[in-house]
N, C-alpha and C positions, 0 to 999 in steps of 0.2 A: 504493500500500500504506500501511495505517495504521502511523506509526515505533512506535505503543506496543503493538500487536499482537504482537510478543514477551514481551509483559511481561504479558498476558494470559492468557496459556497456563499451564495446571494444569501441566505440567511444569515450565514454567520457574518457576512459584512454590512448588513442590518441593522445586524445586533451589534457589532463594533461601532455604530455609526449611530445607533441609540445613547452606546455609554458616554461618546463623544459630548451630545448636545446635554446630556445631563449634568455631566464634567462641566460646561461653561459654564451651565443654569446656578451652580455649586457655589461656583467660584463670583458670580455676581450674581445671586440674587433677585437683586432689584432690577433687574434689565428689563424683564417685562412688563414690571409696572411701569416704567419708568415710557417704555413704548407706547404701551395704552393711554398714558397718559398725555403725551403729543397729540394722540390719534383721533379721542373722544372729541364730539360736536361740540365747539365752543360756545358757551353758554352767556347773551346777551342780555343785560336789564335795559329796557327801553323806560327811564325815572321821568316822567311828566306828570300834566295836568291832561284834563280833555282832549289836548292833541296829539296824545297817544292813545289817551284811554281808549279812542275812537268814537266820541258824540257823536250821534247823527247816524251814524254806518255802520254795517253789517260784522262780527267781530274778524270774519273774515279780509275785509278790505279796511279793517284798522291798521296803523302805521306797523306796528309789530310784525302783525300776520305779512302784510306786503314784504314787507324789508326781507323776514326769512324765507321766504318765498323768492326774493330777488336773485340773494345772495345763491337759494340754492340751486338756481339757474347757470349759476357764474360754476358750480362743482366746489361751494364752501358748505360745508357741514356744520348750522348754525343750531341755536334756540333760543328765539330772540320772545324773551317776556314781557308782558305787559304789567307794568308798573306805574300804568299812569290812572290817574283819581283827578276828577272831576271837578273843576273849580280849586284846585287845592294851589295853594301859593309856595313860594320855594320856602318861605318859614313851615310851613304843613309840612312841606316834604321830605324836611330834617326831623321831624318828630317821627316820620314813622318808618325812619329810613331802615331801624336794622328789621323788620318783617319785611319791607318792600323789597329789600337784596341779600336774598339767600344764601347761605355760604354750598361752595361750588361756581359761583359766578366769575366768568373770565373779565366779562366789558361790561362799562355802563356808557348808556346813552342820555346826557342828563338835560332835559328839555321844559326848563322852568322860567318860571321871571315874566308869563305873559296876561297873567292872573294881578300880580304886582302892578305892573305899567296901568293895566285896565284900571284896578283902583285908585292909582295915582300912591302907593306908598313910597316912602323914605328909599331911595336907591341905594342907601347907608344900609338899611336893614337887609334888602335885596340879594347884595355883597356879601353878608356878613354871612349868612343862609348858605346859598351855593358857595361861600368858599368853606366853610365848614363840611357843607356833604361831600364835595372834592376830595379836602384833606382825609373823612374818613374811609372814602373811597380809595383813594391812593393806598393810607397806610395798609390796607387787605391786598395790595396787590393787584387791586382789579387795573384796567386800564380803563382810562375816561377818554369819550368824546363828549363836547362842550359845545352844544347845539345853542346858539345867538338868538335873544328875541330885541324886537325894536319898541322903544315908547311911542304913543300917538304923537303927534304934533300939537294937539293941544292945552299939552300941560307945559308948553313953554320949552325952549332953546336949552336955559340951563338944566332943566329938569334931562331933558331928551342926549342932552350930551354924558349927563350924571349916569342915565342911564344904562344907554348903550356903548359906555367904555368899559363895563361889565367886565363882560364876555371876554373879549382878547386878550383884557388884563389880567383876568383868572386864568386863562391856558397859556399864557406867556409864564407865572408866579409860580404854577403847580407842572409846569410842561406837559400839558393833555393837549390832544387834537381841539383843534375850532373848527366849528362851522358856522361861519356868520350870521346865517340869518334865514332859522330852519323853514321857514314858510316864503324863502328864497322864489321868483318865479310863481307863486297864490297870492299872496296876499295881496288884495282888492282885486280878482279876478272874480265875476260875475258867472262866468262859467264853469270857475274849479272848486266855488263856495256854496255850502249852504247859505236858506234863505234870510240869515243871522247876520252872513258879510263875514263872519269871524271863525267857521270852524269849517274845514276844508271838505269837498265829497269825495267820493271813491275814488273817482277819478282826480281828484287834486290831491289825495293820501299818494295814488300813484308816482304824480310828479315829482310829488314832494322825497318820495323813493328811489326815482333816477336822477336826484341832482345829489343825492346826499350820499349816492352810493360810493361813489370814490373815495370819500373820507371813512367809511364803513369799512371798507376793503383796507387802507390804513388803519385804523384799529383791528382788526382781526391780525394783520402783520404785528404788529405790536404783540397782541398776546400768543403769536406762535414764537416770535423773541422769547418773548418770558416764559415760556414754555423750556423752549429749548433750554433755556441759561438753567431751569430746574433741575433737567434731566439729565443734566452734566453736573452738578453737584450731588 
């Protein structure tokens, strides 16, 4: 008998080829979590008032539903939640911020401050609000995109400037994405709004989904960043 004729056989080199991958598995452990955990759907908070929550519209053709729906057009494996409440001001939405974002959460989308302008509050307070939910947003790790809202023109120049230096000044201070001015291309469109002038229709949630999307696709890069920088630690 030939002595190497065991070592020949497709089972036995199976089996050598089993001890193998178990030997790696041995020697690190964590490698597979560590894979699955690049791999899993990235999990988005979409943090508003009414212009997430989806007023008006089907929950289907609310901003959330659209955007993951968008993204998973593009071959991005999202779960983008709805976090937004109804009338609620970015002071509200520092109060109920740790139920509103789950732990497991990679992104927040934070879309406040249009609730404020409408009532005409202190832009001092406004400020004080979203850079709070930022900072506690940041410290978790999550990555933030900082979706811009505009004051009316009627509360005056000063007020309108106090305003809307908001936004770029909090994503410049905390370095999260900006997006100007989320109802960017709707707002005062008679065609993309309901009959209110102020909350978008399906078809304006859409739009309002293809202009925003390139900055979305920059926060998801960002959390597969952070991702990866984990999985090497």
């Amino acid at each position: 008998m030939n002595r190497f004729a065991p070592f020949a056989s497709p089972l036995r080199l199976a089996w050598l080829l089993a001890q193998v991958v178990v030997m790696v598995l041995l020697v690190k452990p964590g490698l597979a979590a560590a894979d699955a955990g690049t791999t899993r759907p990235i999990r988005i908070v979409a943090l508003g008032d009414s212009l997430t929550a989806g007023y008006g519209v089907a929950p289907d053709d609310a901003f959330p539903a659209q955007l993951q729906r968008a993204l998973a057009a593009r071959g991005i494996a999202v779960e983008v939640l709805n976090a937004g409440v109804s009338g609620d001001t970015s002071g509200g939405a520092l109060q109920r911020l740790d139920w509103a974002v789950p732990d497991g959460v990679d992104a927040a989308i934070v879309v406040l401050g249009a609730n404020d302008a409408l009532r005409g509050m202190d832009p001092k307070l406004t400020r004080g609000a979203l850079g709070k939910i930022v900072g506690r947003l940041k410290a978790k790790g999550i990555a933030v995109l900082v979706a811009g809202m505009r004051a009316p023109s009627n509360w005056g120049e000063d007020y309108v400037r106090d305003f809307d230096s908001i936004y770029p000044d909090l994503s410049a201070a905390s370095n999260s994405l900006l997006y100007p001015f989320f109802l960017d291309g709707v707002a005062m469109r008679t065609d993309l709004n309901q009959s209110d002038g102020l909350h978008p229709t399906a078809a304006g949630v859409a739009e309002i989904v293809r202009r925003i999307l390139p900055k979305v696709e920059e926060l998801v890069a960002r959390v597969r960043t952070l991702r990866a920088a984990a999985s090497k630690g």
